[in-house]
C-alpha positions as CSV (number, residue, x, y, z in Angstrom):
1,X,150.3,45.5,22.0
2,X,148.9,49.0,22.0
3,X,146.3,49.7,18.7
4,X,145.4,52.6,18.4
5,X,142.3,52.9,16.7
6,X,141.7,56.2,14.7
7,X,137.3,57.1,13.4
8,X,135.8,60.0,12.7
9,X,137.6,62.4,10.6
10,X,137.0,65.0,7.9
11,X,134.8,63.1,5.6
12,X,131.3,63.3,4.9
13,X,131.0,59.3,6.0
14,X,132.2,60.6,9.8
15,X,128.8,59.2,10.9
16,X,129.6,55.8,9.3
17,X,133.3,55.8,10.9
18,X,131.8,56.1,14.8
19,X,128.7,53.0,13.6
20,X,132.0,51.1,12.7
21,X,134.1,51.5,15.9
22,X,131.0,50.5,17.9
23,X,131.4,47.3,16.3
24,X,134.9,47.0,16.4
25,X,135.1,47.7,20.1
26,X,132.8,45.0,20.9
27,X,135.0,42.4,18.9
28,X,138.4,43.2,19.6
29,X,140.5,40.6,22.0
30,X,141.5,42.9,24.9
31,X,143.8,40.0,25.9
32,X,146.0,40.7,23.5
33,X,145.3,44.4,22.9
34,X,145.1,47.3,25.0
35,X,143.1,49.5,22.6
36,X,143.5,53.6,22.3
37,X,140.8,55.6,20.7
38,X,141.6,58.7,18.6
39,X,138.8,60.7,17.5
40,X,139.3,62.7,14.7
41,X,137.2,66.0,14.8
42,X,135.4,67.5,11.9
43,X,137.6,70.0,11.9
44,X,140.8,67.9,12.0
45,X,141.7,68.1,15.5
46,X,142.7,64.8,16.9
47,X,141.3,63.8,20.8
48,X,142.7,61.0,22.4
49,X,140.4,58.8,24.9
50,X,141.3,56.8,27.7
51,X,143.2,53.1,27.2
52,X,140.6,50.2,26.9
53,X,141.9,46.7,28.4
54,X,138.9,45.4,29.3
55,X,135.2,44.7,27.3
56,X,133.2,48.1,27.7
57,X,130.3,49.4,26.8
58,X,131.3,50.8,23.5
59,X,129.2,54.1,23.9
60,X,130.2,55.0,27.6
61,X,134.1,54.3,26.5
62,X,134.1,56.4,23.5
63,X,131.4,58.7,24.7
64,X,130.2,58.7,20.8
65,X,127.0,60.7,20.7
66,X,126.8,62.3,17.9
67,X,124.9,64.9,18.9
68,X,127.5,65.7,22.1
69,X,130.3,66.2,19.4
70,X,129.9,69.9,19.6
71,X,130.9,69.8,23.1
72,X,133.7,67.7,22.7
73,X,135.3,70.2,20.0
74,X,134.4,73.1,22.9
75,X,136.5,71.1,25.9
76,X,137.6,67.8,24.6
77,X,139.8,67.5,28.4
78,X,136.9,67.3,30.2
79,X,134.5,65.6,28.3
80,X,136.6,63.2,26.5
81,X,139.8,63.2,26.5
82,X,143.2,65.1,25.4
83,X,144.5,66.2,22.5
84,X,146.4,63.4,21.0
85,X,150.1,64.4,20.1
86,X,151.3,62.4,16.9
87,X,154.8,62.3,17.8
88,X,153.8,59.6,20.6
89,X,153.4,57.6,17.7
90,X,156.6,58.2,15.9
91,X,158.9,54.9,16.1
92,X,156.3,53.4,18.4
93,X,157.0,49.9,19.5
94,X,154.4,46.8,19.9
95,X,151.9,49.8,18.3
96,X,149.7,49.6,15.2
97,X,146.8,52.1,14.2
98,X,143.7,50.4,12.4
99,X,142.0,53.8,10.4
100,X,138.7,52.9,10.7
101,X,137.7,56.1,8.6
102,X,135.9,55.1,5.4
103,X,135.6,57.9,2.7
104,X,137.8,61.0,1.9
105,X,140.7,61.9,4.4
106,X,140.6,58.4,5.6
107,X,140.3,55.6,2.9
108,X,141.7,57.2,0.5
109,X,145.8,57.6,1.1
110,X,145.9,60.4,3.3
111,X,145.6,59.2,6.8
112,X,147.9,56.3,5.0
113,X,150.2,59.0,4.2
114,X,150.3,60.4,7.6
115,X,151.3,57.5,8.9
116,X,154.2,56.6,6.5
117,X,155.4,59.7,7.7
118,X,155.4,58.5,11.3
119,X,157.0,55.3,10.2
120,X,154.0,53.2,12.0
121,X,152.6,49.7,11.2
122,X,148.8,50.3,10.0
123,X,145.6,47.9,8.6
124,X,145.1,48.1,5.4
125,X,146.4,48.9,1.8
126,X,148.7,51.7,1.6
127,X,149.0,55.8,-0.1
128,X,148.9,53.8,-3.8
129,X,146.5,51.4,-3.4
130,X,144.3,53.3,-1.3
131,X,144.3,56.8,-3.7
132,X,143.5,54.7,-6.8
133,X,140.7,52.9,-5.6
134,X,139.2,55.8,-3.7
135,X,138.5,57.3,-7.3
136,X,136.0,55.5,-9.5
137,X,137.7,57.1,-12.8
138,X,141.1,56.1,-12.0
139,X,140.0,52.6,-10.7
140,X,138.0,51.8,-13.8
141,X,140.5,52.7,-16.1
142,X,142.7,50.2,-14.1
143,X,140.1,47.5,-14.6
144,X,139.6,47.9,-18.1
145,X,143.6,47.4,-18.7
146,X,143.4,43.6,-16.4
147,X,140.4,42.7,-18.7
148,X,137.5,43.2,-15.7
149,X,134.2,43.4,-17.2
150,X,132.6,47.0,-16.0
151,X,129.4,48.2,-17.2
152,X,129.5,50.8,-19.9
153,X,130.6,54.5,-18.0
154,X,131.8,58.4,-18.4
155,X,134.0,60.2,-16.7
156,X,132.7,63.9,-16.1
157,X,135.5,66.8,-15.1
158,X,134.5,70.1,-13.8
159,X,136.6,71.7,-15.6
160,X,134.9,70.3,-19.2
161,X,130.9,71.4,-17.6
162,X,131.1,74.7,-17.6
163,X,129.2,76.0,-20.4
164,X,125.7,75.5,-22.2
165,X,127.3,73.5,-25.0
166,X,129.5,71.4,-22.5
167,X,126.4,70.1,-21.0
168,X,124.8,69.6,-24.4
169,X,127.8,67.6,-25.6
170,X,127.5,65.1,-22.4
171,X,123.8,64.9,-22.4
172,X,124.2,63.8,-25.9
173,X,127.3,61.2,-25.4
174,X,125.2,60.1,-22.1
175,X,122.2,58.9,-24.6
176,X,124.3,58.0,-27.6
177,X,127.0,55.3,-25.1
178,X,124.7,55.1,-22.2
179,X,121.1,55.4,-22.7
180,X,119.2,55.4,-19.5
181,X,118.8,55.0,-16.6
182,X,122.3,56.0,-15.7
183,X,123.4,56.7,-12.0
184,X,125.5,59.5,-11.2
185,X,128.4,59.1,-8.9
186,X,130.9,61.4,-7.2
187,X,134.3,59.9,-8.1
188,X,135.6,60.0,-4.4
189,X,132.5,59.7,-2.1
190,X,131.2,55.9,-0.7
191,X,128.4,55.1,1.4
192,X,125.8,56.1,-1.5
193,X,126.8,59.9,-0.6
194,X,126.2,62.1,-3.3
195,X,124.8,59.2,-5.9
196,X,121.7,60.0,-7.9
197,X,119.5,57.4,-10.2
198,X,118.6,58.8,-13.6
199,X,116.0,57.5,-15.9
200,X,115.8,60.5,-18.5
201,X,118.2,63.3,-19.3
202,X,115.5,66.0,-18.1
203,X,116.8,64.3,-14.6
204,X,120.9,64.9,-15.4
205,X,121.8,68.0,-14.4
206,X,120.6,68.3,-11.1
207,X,122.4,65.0,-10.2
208,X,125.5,66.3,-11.5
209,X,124.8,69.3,-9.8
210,X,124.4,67.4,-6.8
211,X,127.5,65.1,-7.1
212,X,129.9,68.1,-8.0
213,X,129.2,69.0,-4.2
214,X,131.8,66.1,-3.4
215,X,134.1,66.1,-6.6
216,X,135.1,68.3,-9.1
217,X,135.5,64.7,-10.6
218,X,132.1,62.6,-11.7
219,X,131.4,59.5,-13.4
220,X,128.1,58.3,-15.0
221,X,127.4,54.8,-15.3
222,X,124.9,53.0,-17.1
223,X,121.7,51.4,-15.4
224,X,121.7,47.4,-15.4
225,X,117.9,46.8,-15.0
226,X,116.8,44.2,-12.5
227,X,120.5,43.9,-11.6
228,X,121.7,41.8,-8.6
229,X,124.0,42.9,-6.2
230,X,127.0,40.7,-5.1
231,X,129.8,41.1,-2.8
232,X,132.9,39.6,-1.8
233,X,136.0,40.1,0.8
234,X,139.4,39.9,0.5
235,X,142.0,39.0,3.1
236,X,145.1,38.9,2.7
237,X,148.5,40.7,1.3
238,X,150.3,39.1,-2.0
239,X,147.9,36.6,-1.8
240,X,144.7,37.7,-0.7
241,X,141.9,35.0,-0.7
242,X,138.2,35.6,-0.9
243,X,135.2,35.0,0.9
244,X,132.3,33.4,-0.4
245,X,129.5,36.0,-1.8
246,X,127.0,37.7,-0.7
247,X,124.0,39.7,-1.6
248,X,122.1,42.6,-1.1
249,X,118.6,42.3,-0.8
250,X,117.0,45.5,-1.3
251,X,113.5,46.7,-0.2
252,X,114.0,49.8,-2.8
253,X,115.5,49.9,-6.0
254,X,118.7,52.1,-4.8
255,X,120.4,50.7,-2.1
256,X,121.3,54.0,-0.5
257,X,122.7,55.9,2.8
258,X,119.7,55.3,5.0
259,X,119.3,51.3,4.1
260,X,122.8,51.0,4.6
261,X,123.3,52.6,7.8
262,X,120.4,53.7,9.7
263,X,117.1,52.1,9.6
264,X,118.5,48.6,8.6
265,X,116.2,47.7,6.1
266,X,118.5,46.1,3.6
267,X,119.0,42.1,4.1
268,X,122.5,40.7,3.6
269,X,121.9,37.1,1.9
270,X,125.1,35.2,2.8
271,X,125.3,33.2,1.2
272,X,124.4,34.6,-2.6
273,X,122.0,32.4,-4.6
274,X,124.3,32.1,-7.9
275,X,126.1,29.4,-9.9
276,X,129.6,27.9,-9.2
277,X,130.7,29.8,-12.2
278,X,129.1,32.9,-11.1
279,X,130.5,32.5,-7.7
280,X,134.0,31.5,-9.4
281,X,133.7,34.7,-11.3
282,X,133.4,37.1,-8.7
283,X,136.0,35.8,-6.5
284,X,138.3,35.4,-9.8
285,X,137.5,39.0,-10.7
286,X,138.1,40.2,-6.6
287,X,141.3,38.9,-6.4
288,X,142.4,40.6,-9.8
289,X,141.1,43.9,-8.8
290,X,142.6,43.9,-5.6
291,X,146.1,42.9,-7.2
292,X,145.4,45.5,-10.3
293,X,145.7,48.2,-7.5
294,X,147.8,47.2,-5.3
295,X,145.9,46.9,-2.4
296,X,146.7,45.0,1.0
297,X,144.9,43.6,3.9
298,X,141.1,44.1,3.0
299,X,139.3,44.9,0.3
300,X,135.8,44.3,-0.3
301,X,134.3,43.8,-4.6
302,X,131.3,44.6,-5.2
303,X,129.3,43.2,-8.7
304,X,126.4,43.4,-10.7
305,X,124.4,40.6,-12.0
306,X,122.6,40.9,-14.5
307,X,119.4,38.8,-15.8
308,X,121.6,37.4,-18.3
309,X,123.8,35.6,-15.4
310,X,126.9,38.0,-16.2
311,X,128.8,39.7,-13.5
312,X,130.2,43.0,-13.8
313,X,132.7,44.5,-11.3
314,X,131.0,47.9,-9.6
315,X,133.8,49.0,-7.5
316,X,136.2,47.3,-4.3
317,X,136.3,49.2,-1.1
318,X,139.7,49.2,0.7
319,X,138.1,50.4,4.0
320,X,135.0,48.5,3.9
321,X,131.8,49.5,6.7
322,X,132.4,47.7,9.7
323,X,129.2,48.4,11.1
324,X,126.7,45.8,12.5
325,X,124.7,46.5,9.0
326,X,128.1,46.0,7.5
327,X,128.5,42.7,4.5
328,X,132.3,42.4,5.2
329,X,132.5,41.2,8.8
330,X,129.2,38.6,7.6
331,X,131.4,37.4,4.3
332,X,134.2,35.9,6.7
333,X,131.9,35.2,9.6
334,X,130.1,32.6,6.7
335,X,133.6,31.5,5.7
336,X,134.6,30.4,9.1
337,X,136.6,33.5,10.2
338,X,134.9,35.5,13.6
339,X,134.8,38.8,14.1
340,X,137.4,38.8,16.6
341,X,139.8,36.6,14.4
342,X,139.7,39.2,11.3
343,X,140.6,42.2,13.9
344,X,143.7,39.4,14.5
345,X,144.5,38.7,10.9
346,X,143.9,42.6,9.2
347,X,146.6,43.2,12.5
348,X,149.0,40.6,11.0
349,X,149.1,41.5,7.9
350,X,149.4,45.0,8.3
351,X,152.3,44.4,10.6
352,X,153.9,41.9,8.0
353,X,153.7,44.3,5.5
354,X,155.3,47.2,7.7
355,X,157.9,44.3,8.1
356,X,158.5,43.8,4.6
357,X,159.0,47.3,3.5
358,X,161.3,47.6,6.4
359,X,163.6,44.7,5.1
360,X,163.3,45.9,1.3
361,X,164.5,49.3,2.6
362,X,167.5,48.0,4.3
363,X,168.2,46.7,1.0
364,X,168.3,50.1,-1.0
């Protein structure tokens, strides 16, 4: 089977994308695969890289130097590869694309689009589930209908902070529903891009300021002091199951892009250090987010816990990181599920579910 696997992209988590398809291209079974890279430029322009049947060296195969990139956009045919034609995957047989692109133009229905277009069998949830999880307002809203305890949050529009009395009126409503600290969130962004910690309102505006960079659509959330962080994956389509949890042990007091992705200094703790009920909880909670939204194939929940022993959802991923510093890959390694298994399962299930819509559409 060819898979074709698509990283880098438009988004501002392009970085993230290439640490992911390291890993993946060290896990995958090439027994059963004979894997295709497509990078996807910065600008949009889509590179295709030689066929991989064999275990490589994931950097000489994909040639993935960040700092080369500006060459390959200059003359992709000679130091990469050639430009990939879409239409070689229109109606492609024994073919699936895994989208490892986390972020805008990737996880959050556009690539999905694209390939619904091409009529292609993908990993992962689809245009729906994807869009709707991607934003933080529309998700939470979601949550709150399925009865999933949130912390306390605002949804911020560009459109209603234009004006002096605007930000008055929020800076008001932030102390009045909120208090502080608060942290500031673009509503489409992930790997901690764009996120700001508060702890008084003479701090707000510039981490609005700051987030507006990535969304004309912001959410403030409330501050859970001392809060622990939990994760769990899910696998699976109508019924996903979860992992067991895990935790993030941070060094600082804002897990953010660096500790995540590039000196390593966060600790995983798989597994998490919490009740059966608490553990209960969260998967309980998982599953229902992922089946509030729609989503298919992976998602990954992530919770606060707070010194009282209640969990509250943060937000699910449907394009989790992938990257050695990743927590999905560990949450199934500790439930018994190896790296190169869930490549083989997330391929399953997005081909049953290309299957599926296939046989509901010879039905219409």
């Amino acid at each position: 089977m060819k898979l074709y696997l698509m990283y880098g992209g438009r988004t501002v988590e392009h970085d993230v994308t290439i640490m992911s398809t390291h890993s993946a291209l060290e896990a995958i079974d090439y027994s059963k695969y004979e894997v295709i890279p497509v990078y996807i430029t910065h600008e949009g322009q889509f590179i295709k890289g030689l066929p991989i049947t064999a275990p490589v060296d994931a950097d000489q195969a994909l040639k993935m130097d960040v700092a080369e990139e500006a060459s390959w956009r200059q003359e992709p045919a000679h130091s990469f590869g050639t430009r990939f034609e879409l239409e070689e995957l229109a109606n492609a047989k024994d073919t699936v694309v895994f989208p490892m692109i986390h972020g805008t133009y990737g996880e959050d229905g556009t690539i999905q689009g694209l390939l619904e277009v091409l009529d292609v069998p993908y990993v992962g949830a689809e245009i729906r589930a994807s869009a709707v999880a991607m934003d933080k307002i529309m998700s939470k809203i979601i949550f709150d209908e399925f009865g999933i305890p949130q912390v306390p949050y605002l949804p911020v529009l560009a459109t209603d902070y234009q004006t002096v009395t605007d930000h008055e009126l929020l800076f008001a409503k932030v102390t009045d529903k909120l208090g502080y600290p608060v942290y500031v969130k673009p509503a489409n962004a992930g790997s901690s891009i764009g996120i700001t910690k508060v702890d008084d309102q003479s701090q707000l505006e510039a981490a609005l300021a700051l987030a507006f960079k990535y969304d004309n659509r912001v959410i403030i959330e409330k501050g859970i002091k001392n809060a622990r962080e939990l994760a769990v994956g899910l696998l699976g389509n109508e019924q996903p199951r979860a992992s067991i949890a895990g935790e993030i042990g941070k060094k600082q007091e804002f897990y953010d892009y660096e500790s995540k992705f590039v000196d390593g200094s966060t600790k995983l703790i798989i597994p998490a250090s919490i009740s059966a009920e608490q553990l209960a909880a969260v998967q309980k909670y998982s599953i229902l987010a992922f089946n509030a939204v729609g989503a298919s194939g992976l998602t990954r929940a992530d919770f606060f816990l707070d010194a009282d022993g209640a969990v509250y959802l943060n937000e699910i991923q449907t394009l989790p990181g992938f990257t050695k510093f990743s927590m999905y890959p560990y949450l199934w390694q500790a439930s018994g599920v190896s790296y190169p298994e869930l490549i083989d399962d997330l391929i399953k299930l997005g081909l049953e579910r290309y299957q599926a819509k296939k046989a509901i559409a010879a039905n219409l």
